[in-house]
C-alpha positions, 0 to 999 in steps of 0.5 A: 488501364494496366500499363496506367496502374503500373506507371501511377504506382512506380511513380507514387513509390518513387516519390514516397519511398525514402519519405515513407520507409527508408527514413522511419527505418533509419529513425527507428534504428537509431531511437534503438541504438540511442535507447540503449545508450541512454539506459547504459549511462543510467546504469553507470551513473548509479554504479558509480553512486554505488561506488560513491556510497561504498567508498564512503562507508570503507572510509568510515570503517577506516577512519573509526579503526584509525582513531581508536588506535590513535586513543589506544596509543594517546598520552591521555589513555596511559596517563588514565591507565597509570596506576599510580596516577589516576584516580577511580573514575579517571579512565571511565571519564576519558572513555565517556569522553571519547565515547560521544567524541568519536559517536559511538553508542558503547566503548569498553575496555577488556582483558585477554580474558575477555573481562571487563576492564573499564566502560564508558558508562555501566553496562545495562545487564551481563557481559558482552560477548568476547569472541569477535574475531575483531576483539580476538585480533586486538587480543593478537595486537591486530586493530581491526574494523569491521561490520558485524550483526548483534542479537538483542540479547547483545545489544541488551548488555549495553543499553535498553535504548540501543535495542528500541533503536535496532526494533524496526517492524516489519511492513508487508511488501509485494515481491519480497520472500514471504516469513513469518516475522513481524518485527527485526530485532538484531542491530548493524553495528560498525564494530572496532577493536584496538590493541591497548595496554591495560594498567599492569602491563597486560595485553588488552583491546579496546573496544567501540562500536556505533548502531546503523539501525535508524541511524539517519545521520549516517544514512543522510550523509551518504544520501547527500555525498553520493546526490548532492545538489543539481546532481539529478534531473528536477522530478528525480530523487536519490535515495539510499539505505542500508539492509540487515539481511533483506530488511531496511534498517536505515532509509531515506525512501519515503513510504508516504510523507512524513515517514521513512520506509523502515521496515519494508523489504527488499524483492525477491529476486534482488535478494536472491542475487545479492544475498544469496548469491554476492552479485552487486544488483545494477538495473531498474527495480521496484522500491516501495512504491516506485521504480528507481535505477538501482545498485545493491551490493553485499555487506559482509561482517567480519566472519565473512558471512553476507548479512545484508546489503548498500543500496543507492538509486535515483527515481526513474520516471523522469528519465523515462519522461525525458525519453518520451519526449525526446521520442515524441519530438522525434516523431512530431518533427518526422510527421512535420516533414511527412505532412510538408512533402508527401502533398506536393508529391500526390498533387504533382501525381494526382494532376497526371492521373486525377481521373484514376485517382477519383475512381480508386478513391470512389471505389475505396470509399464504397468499399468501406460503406459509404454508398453516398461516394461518386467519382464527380465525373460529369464530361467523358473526354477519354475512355478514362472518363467514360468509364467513369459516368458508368461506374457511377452509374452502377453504384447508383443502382447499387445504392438502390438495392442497398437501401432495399436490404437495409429496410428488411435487415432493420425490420428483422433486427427489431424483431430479434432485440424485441426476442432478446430483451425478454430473454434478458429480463427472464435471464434477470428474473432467474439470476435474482431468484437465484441469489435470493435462494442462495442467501437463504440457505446460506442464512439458514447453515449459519442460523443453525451453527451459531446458535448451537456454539451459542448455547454451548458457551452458556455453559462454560460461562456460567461455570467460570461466574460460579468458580469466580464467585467461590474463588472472591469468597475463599479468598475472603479479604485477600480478594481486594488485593486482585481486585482489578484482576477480578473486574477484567474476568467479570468484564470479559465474561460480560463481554461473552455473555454479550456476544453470545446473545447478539448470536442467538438474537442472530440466529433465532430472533422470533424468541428474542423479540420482546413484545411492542409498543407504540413509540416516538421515534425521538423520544427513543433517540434521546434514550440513546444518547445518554448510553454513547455519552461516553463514546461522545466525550471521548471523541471530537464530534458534535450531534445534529437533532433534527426532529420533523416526526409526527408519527409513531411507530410500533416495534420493541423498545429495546430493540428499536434503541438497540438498532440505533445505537448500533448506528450511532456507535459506528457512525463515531468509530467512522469519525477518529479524528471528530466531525458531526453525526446527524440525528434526524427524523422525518414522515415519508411514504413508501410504495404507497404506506405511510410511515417514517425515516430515521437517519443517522449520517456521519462525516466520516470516511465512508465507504468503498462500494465493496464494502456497501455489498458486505455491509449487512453480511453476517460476519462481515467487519472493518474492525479488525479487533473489536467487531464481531460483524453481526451488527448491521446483521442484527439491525436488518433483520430487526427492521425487516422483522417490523416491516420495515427497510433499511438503506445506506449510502456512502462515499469515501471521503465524505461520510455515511448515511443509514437511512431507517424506514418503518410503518406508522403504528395502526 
């Protein structure tokens, strides 16, 4: 048997051996090294677009320095210069002229003083600043084009406009260095100097420069230049944008369709090596919302100080699709040719040792719990298949006691689940109780609180409408003339005063109850409708009224009117651009009590299951400026208060549903 085994196993490993392990080694080892390779060539295509997009803006330093100074020099600019021969507005002219000529956003001429001498068009407010090292080398008779950093204070001087172009508002990105701006205000801008002769002889500099900020000609053209056309894979997109610091400015990333990614900011370990330390950054990195192949590299202004960055890259899920594929055709090819050889080779072996090759197969099937497993053996020609009809026939007795030991093991593990689910349910019980005892003093804490901040506003409040009312009366007729004033004062102390009362009804509803009254539940919804009226006009929805009710109900009026409105009102805020909200009323029994629902659904955008759980929180709001999240609060607790029940539903996307059940009045 051992020298059997010895000879079925070399055999098997001679014929699986080259299939089996040295040809998935092989394979693995050149995936590797073709991996690499592949990722290489992505870095050195993006750092050659790099190299595209860097020459490009050189070349655009170059040519804007090269045809100021052909201005400086033309026949145009001294005849315009000539006392004798120009008239006031004939250098002005020639500037504006030049100006959107050569698409700069401000041109001016200045002494050696650094005053001005002319300008294209009139300066907004100020002077601007002189002490440029581009202008102080003009000054010195050295044209220079470089890329500098303006304040908006310094882009205020020329034009209002060109300090809206430069404001980009920050968006919040992951990854980036954590700040507490909102917005950038400072403006990137291609500044040229160029020596001039101003009319009496003296040394002067001619100065232009063009904005970056939001410039999407410039940033499109070397988006274009650098990914023209074919130049990527189908699914791939090139991309490039231009930084103030780690802020971009000038983009064709999209952060969704239809809007360019301006604002967003850059991660921070690609600003640490690119800003920090003036490394160009050629790997994969995550942009906005996607990784992408990507080059950085550092942009210097003319202090020599790193004030921002060039970025060009290319989408990288369809390279990484390509790999897979490439990868899974592989595979697929080498388990091709696995499934064509390795069966004729274990039927070349199986047809010399078939009835070894039963027996380890029977014994590896019970191994893994198939009892049922035989070796088929029913004639013993050998020793071989003697040993066969007895193996069988242990795990024939085997199979028995199995059964035996299945039987007893399946009466006790009914007897542990029976154990285990009312352990389970007392577990539930006590997790419930639990949270109820846990919302209860939690409502308590914060019952107490709000209604002693509540109290203590009062008083203030009615302080300011007393003062308010003494300052109308001293002021006598002069008080129309802050007459809007005086009415915000009075609505925001109205508004207080309001919120003040939703607290204390919050905090302490048995003194804010009011007494009942029988009521038709659609009587109150038509009572209702006319104070959203002006919500309703506003928006674009209709109202559904659907009237089944025939049963009355007893609770407050005003409360009951309170509770819907609140419904109604955010049921139209769910729905900013318009649908239908649902206004119905039916009879319907509930655990045995009769009674009547009101429903008020809309077609809005619903909700997240989240925000289902907090719904009813106190506090809890979606409105970020308006709300002050007692709302649904206040409801809960007036409909509880009546005995009733109120329930939500909500998917988003498709609208919300409140459903409001109370008993039939006695």
């Amino acid at each position: 048997m051992s020298a059997a085994r010895s000879v079925r196993v070399r055999l098997l490993a001679i014929a699986l051996l080259p299939t089996l392990v040295l040809l998935p080694l092989l394979l693995g080892v050149t995936i590797l090294r073709w991996n690499s390779k592949f990722d290489a060539a992505l870095i050195s295509k993006v750092n050659g677009d790099l190299t595209i997009a860097h020459q490009y803006l050189e070349r655009l330093l170059e040519n804007t320095g090269e045809r100021m100074a052909a201005l400086s020099g033309s026949s145009r600019y001294r005849d315009a210069v000539e006392p004798q021969a120009r008239t006031p507005a004939a250098l002005r002219d020639l500037l504006e002229e030049q100006r959107q000529a050569l698409g700069f956003d401000f041109l001016y001429l200045v002494d050696e003083q650094g005053r001005i001498a002319a300008t294209a068009r009139d300066m907004a407010s100020g002077v601007p600043r002189a002490d440029w090292p581009i202008i102080q080398g003009a000054l010195e008779g050295r044209p220079s084009t470089a890329i500098d950093i303006f304040e908006s204070a310094d882009l205020a001087v020329f034009s209002p406009a060109l300090v809206e172009r430069a404001r980009v508002e920050l968006v919040p990105t992951p990854n980036a260095v954590p700040t507490d701006r909102d917005e950038e205000t400072r403006g990137m801008v291609i500044h040229s100097a160029g020596p001039a002769r101003l009319a009496d002889g003296r040394q002067g500099a001619l100065v232009g420069g063009l904005l970056l900020n939001q410039n999407l000609e410039f940033i499109d053209t070397i988006n274009d230049l650098v990914y023209r056309e074919a130049s990527l894979p189908e699914g791939s997109q090139g991309t490039a944008t231009l930084f103030v610091d780690d802020v971009r400015v000038s983009t064709n990333v999209r952060l969704f369709e239809g809007r360019r990614a301006l604002g967003t900011r850059v991660s921070a370990i690609v600003r640490a090596a690119v800003l920090d330390k003036g490394r160009t950054w050629l790997d994969s990195a995550f942009v906005v919302n996607d990784w992408y192949i990507s080059a950085y590299e550092p942009v210097t202004d003319s202090y020599g100080n790193r004030v921002g960055m060039l970025y060009v890259g290319f989408l990288e899920a369809p390279f990484t699709q390509a790999k897979h594929e490439t990868l899974i055709t592989i595979l697929l090819a080498f388990l091709a040719i696995t499934a064509v050889s390795v069966p004729v080779f274990l039927r070349w072996a199986g047809s010399v040792f078939l009835p070894l090759e039963r027996m380890t197969g029977t014994i590896t099937r019970v191994e893994s719990g198939d009892l049922g497993a035989r070796t088929g053996v029913r004639q013993a020609r050998d020793e071989i298949g003697r040993v066969a009809i007895h193996l069988d026939n242990l795990l024939d007795q085997l199979q028995a006691r199995d059964a035996r030991l299945r039987a007893w093991n399946d009466e006790l593990n009914i007897r542990v689940e029976e154990r285990t689910r009312e352990l389970e349910l007392a577990n539930r019980q006590l997790e419930a109780t639990t949270r109820q005892l846990i919302m209860s003093e939690k409502l308590a804490a914060i019952g107490e609180i709000t209604a002693g901040v509540a109290h203590e506003i009062n008083n203030p409040i009615a302080v300011m409408q007393g003062n308010l009312e003494v300052i109308r009366a001293v002021m006598g007729d002069k008080a129309r003339e802050a007459g809007t004033e005086f009415r915000l004062l009075d609505e925001q102390i109205h508004r207080i005063s309001q919120i003040v009362t939703r607290l204390l009804q919050f905090a302490k509803p048995e003194e804010y109850a009011g007494y009942v009254e029988r009521h038709a539940p659609d009587d109150v919804i038509t009572d209702c409708l006319p104070l959203v009226q002006h919500l309703l006009n506003r928006s674009r929805v209709s109202v559904e009224r659907r009237q089944q009710a025939q049963r009355m109900v007893l609770m407050n009026r005003t409360e009951l009117q309170q509770v819907l409105v609140n419904l109604i009102v955010n049921a139209l805020h769910a729905m900013p651009d318009g649908g239908r909200l649902t206004l119905a009323t039916r009879d319907t029994e509930m655990e045995g009590r009769s009674g009547l629902t009101i429903t008020v659904a809309d077609t809005g955008i619903g909700m997240s299951e989240e925000t289902l759980r907090k719904a009813f929180d106190p506090f809890f709001t979606t409105k970020r400026r308006e709300g002050t999240g007692l709302g649904l609060s206040i409801t809960r607790k007036l409909i509880d208060r009546q005995g009733g029940k109120i329930m939500v539903e909500s998917e988003p996307g498709k609208g919300t549903a409140f459903m409001i059940w109370l008993p039939e009045a006695d």
